[in-house]
VMD Tcl script that draws the C-alpha trace (Angstrom):
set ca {
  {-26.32 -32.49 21.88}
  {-27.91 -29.29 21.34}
  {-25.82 -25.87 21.31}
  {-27.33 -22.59 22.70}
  {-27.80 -20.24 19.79}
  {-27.55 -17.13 21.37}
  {-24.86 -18.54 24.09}
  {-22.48 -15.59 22.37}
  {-24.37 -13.22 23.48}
  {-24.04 -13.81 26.85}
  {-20.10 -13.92 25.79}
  {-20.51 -11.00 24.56}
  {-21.86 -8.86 27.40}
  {-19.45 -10.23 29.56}
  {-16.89 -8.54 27.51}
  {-18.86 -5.52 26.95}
  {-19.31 -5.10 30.78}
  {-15.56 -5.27 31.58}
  {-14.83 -2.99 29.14}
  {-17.58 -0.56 30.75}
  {-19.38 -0.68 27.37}
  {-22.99 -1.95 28.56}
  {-25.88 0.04 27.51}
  {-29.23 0.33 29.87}
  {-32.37 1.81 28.84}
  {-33.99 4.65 31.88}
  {-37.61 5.41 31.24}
  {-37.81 9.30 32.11}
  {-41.45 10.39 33.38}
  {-43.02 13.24 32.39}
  {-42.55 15.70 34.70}
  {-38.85 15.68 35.31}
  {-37.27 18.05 37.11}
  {-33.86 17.38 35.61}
  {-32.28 20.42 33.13}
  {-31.88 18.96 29.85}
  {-28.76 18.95 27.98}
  {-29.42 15.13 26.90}
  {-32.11 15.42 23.74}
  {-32.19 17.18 20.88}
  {-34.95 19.51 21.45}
  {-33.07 22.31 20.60}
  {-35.50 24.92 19.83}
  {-37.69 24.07 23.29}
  {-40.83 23.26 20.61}
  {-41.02 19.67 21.78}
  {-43.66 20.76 25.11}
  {-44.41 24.14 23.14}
  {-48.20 24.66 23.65}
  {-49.04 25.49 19.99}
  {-46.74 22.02 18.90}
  {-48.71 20.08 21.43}
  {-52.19 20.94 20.66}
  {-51.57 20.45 16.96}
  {-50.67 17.33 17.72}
  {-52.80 16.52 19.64}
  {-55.96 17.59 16.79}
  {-53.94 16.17 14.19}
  {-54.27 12.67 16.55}
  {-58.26 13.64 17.49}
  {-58.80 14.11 13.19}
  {-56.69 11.91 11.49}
  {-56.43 8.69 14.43}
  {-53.22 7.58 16.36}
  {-51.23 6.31 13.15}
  {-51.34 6.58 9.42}
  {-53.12 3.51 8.96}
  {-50.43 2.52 6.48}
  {-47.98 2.95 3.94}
  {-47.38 6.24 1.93}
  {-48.94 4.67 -1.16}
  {-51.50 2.79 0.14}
  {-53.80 5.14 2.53}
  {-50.34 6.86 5.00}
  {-50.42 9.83 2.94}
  {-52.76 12.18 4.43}
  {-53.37 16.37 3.52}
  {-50.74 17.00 6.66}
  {-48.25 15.09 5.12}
  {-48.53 16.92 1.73}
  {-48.95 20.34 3.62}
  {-45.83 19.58 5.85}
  {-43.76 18.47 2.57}
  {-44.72 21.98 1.04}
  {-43.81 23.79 4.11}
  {-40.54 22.44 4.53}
  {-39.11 22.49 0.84}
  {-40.64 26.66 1.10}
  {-39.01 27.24 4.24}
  {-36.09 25.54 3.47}
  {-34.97 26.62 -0.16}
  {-35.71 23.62 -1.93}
  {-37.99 22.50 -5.10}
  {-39.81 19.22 -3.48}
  {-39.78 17.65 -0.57}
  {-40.71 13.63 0.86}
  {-41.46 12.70 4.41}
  {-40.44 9.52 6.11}
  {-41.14 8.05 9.16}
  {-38.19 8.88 10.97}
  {-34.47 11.01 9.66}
  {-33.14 7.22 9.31}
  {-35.40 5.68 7.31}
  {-34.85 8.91 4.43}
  {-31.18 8.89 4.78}
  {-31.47 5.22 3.90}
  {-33.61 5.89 1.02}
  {-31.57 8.87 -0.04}
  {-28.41 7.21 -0.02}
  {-29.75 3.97 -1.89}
  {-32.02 5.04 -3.94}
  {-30.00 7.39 -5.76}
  {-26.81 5.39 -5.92}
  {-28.75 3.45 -8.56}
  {-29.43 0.01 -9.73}
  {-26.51 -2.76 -9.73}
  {-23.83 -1.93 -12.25}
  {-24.65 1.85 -12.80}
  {-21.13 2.30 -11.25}
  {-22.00 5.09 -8.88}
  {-19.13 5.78 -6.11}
  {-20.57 6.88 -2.84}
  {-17.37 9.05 -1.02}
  {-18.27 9.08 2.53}
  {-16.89 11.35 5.32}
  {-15.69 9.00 7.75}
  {-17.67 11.03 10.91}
  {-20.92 10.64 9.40}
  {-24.34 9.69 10.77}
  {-24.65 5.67 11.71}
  {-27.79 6.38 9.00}
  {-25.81 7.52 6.55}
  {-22.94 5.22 6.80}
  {-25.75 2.18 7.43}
  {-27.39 3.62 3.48}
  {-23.80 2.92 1.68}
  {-23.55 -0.22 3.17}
  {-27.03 -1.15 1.66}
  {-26.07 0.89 -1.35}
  {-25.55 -1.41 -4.37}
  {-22.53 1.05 -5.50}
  {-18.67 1.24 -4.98}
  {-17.79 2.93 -1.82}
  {-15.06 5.44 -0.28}
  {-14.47 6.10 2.97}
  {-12.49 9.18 3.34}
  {-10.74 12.05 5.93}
  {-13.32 13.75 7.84}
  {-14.08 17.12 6.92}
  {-11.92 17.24 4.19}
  {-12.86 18.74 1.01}
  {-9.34 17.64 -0.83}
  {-9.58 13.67 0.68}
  {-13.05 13.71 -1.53}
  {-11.45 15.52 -4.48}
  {-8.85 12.56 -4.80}
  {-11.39 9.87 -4.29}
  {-13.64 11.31 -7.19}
  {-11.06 11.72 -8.92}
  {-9.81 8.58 -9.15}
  {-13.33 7.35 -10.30}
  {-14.97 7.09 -13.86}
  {-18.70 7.52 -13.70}
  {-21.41 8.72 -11.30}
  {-20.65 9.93 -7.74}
  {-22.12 11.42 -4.90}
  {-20.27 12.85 -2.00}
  {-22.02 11.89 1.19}
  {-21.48 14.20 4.81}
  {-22.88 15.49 7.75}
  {-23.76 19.05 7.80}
  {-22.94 19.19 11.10}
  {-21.70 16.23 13.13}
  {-23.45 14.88 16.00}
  {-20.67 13.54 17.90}
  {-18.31 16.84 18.32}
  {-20.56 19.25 16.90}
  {-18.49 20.52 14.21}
  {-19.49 22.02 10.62}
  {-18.52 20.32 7.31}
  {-17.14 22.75 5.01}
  {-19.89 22.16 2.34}
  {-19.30 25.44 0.13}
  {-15.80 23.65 -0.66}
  {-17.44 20.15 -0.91}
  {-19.84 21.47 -3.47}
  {-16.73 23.00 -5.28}
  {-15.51 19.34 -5.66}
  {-18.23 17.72 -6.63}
  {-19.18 20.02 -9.23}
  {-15.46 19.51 -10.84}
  {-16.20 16.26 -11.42}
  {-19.72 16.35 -12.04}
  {-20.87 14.66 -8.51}
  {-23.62 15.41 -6.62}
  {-23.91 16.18 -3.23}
  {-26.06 14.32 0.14}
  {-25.95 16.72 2.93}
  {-27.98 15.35 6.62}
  {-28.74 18.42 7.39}
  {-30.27 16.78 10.89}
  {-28.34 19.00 13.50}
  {-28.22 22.10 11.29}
  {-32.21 22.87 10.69}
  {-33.60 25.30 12.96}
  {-29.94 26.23 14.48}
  {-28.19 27.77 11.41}
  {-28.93 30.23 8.34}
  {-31.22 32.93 7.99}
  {-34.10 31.98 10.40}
  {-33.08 28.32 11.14}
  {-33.26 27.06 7.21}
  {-30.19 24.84 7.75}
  {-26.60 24.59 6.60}
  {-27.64 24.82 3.29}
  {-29.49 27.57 2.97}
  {-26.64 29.12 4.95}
  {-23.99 28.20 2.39}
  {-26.13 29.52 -0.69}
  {-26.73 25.60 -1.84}
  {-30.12 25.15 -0.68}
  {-32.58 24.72 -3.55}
  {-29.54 23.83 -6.41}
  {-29.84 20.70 -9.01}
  {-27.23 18.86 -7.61}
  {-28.02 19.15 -4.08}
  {-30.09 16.91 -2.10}
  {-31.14 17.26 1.66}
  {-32.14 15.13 4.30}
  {-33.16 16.79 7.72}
  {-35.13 15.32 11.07}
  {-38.16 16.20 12.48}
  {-37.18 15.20 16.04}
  {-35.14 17.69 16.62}
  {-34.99 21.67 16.31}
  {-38.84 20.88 15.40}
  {-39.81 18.92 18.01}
  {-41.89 15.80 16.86}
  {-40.98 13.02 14.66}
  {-39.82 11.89 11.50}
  {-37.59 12.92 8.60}
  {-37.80 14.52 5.26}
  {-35.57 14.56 1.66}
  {-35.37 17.31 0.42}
  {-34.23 18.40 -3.15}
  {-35.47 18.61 -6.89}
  {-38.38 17.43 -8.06}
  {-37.37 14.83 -10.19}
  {-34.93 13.59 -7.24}
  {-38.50 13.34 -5.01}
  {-40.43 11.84 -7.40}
  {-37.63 8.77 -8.26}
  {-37.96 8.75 -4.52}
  {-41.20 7.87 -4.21}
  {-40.94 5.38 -7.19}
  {-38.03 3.23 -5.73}
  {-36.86 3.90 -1.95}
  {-37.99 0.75 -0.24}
  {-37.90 2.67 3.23}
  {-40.56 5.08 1.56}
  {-42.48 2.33 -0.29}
  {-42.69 -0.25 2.17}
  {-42.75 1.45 5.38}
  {-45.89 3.01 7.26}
  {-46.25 6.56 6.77}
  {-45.34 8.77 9.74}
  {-47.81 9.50 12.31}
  {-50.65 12.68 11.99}
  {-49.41 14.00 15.21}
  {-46.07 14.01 14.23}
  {-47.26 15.93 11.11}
  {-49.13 18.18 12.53}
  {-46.47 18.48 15.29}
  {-43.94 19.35 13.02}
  {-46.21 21.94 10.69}
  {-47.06 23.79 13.92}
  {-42.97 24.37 15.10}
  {-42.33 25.59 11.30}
  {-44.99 28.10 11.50}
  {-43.44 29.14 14.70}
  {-40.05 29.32 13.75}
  {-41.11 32.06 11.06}
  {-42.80 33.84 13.05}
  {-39.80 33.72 16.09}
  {-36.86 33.35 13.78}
  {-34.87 34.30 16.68}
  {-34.66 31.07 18.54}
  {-31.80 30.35 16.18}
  {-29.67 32.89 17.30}
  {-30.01 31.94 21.00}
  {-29.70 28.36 20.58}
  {-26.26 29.08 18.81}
  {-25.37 31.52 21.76}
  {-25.95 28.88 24.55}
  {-23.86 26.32 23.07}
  {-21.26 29.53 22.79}
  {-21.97 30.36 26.38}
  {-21.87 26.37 27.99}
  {-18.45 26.44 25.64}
  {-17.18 29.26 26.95}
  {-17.39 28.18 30.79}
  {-16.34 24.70 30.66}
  {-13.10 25.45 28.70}
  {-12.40 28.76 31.45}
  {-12.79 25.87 33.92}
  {-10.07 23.96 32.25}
  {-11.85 20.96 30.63}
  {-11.68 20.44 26.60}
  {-14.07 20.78 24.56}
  {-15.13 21.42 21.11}
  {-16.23 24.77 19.81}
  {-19.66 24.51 18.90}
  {-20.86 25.37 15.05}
  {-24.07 24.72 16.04}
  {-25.90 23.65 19.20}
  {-23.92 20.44 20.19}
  {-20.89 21.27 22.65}
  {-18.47 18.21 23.08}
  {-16.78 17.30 26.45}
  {-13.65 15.06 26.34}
  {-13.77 11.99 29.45}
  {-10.67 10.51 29.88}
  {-12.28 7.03 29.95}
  {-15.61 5.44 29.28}
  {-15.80 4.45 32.54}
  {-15.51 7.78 33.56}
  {-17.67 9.29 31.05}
  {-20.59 7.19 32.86}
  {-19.62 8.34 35.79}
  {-19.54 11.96 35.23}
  {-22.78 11.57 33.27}
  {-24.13 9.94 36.36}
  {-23.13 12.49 38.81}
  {-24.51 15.45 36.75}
  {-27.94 13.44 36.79}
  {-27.68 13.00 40.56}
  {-27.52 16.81 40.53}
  {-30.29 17.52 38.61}
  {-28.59 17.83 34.99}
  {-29.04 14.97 32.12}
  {-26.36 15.07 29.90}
  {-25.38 12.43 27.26}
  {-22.65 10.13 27.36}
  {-21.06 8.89 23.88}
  {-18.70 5.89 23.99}
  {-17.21 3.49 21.53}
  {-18.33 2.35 19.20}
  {-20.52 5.37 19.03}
  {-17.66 7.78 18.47}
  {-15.61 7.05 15.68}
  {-12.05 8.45 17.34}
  {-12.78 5.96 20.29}
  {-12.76 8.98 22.45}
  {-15.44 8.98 25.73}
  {-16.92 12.22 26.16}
  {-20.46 14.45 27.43}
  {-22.27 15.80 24.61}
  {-24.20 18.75 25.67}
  {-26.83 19.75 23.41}
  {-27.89 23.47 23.94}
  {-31.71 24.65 23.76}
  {-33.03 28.15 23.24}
  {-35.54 28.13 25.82}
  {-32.50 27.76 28.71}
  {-32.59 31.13 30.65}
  {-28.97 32.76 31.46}
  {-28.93 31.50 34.96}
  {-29.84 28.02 33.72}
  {-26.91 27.30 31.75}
  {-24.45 29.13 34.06}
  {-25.77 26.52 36.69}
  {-25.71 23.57 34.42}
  {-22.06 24.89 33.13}
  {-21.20 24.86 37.09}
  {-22.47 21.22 37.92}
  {-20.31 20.02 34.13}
  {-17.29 21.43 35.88}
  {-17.87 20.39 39.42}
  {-18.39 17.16 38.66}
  {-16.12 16.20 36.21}
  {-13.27 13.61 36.73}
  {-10.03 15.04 37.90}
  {-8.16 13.40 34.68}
  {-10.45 15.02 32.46}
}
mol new
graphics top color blue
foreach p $ca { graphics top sphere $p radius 0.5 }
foreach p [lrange $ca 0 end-1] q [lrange $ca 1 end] { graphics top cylinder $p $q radius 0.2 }
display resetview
């Protein structure tokens, strides 16, 4: 007799649909009408006209994909152009792209926790990045799991260890939208001689001086025990990710992180994509400020409404559901009115708590996000 193999996962979705956990994929077109609060296109590049036709040439010069890895023929002038640009604009030495923010926190995170038996600890905030927390599982290295956002929950774990350490957050969390308190982090970790991984996804193009990230902000951008990892999908508008530290960190990078080695290089539109919203970002280093004030704003009228929320430290505003089944609900009604919002249930939040996650964009005019503010409240569930 002959057993079913995948008969568990039809077991499985059963159990996932009572609990109201089921995921669906929605194709969106490409002229939706719908006001955006869903993505991550925070700085309004993504449809930019400048972004678009630089992608678009990079596509008509270089072809439709990179034709293969980094180190075989993926590595074209846009990719060494773009890796220049960002480590300038940014504050840092060197800098390495990678097809997508995942792939280079996996190669950050494994790469330098060192061979097997170098006895690196990897102390992990316990809200981090699915990427992040996905590296340290591939990491051949010991492993803590500590408080999130706690500067003195790290201190106790590197403490307690004798040898090499890195101290791995967020810089700002994508679930609620809060900071980590990475002046204080770097405190720790240079008391015991630890370096610190900072995915600085959500924080690049919303916070410091002109959009240069978290880092920059907290005066540890460009230091010798700091490494970076940031996104390209989002404040910039394309595709892809980038590390982001000193020299000698990128060039052990490029030597050993299987996700860099093995993997094709990203895209020339996404390159030249990405190189076009940097060179506007200098030139309109406002966008920044705004995108921080519309999260303020979309925070401001939701909680006068009576609903709880998080207060935003960057652009991501968080939206408490009193159930998941509620949370697709609400998400579902705000879509039926014209707003797309995002809906984050277990397992993707790590408290277990349903809730909207509103993600703010710079290019939202005054009366936009007073009317998407007004369709959050109207439609919420009375329990919320």
């Amino acid at each position: 007799m002959h057993r079913d193999p995948f008969d568990w996962i039809d077991e499985r979705q059963a159990r996932l649909r009572t609990a109201g956990l089921v995921r669906t994929l929605r194709p969106r077109t490409a002229d939706s009408d719908l006001v955006d609060l869903a993505g991550n296109d925070y700085l309004g590049l993504t449809r930019h006209p400048e972004v678009t036709e630089a992608a678009a040439e990079a596509a008509r010069r270089w072809g439709a994909g990179a034709t293969g890895s980094r180190l075989v023929t993926g590595t074209t002038e846009l990719h060494a152009r773009l890796e220049e640009e960002l480590a300038a604009f940014c504050g840092f030495e060197a800098a390495l792209v990678f097809s997508s923010g995942y792939t280079a926190n996996l190669a950050a995170v494994t790469a330098l926790s060192g061979p097997v038996g170098s006895g690196t600890l990897l102390v992990c905030d316990e809200g981090n990045h699915a990427s992040l927390i996905d590296g340290c599982r591939l990491a051949r290295a010991e492993k803590a799991v500590v408080r999130h956002a706690e500067p003195e929950a790290f201190a106790k774990a590197l403490a307690a260890h004798d040898g090499r350490a890195i101290a791995v957050t967020d810089s700002v969390f994508s679930v609620d939208g809060d900071a980590a308190p990475l002046a204080a982090l770097a405190g720790v970790c240079r008391e015991s001689g630890a370096a610190l991984l900072v995915d600085d996804a959500h924080g690049l193009g919303v916070l410091g001086d002109g959009g240069r990230g978290a880092l920059h902000a907290a005066g540890l951008a460009g230091d010798a025990d700091v490494v970076a990892t940031v996104t390209l999908s989002k404040s910039l508008g394309a595709q892809g990710g980038a590390v982001l530290g000193p020299a000698r960190v990128i060039e052990h990078l490029v030597s050993t992180a299987r996700t860099f080695i093995f993997d094709t290089g990203l895209a020339p539109a996404a390159a030249g994509g990405a190189l076009a919203s940097l060179a506007l970002l200098r030139r309109e280093p406002d966008r920044a400020g705004r995108v921080r004030a519309v999260a303020g704003e979309l925070h401001r009228r939701v909680t006068e409404a009576g609903l709880v929320a998080v207060r935003p430290d960057a652009a991501v505003v968080s939206v408490r559901a009193p159930s998941p089944e509620a949370a697709v609900r609400w998400a579902a009604d705000c879509r039926a009115a014209g707003l797309a919002v995002g809906c984050f249930r277990p397992p993707s939040v790590p408290d277990g708590v349903s809730r909207l996650r509103l993600t703010a964009r710079a290019d939202l005019t005054d009366l936009e996000v007073a009317a998407a503010a007004d369709t959050i409240v109207r439609t919420a569930p009375t329990a919320a």
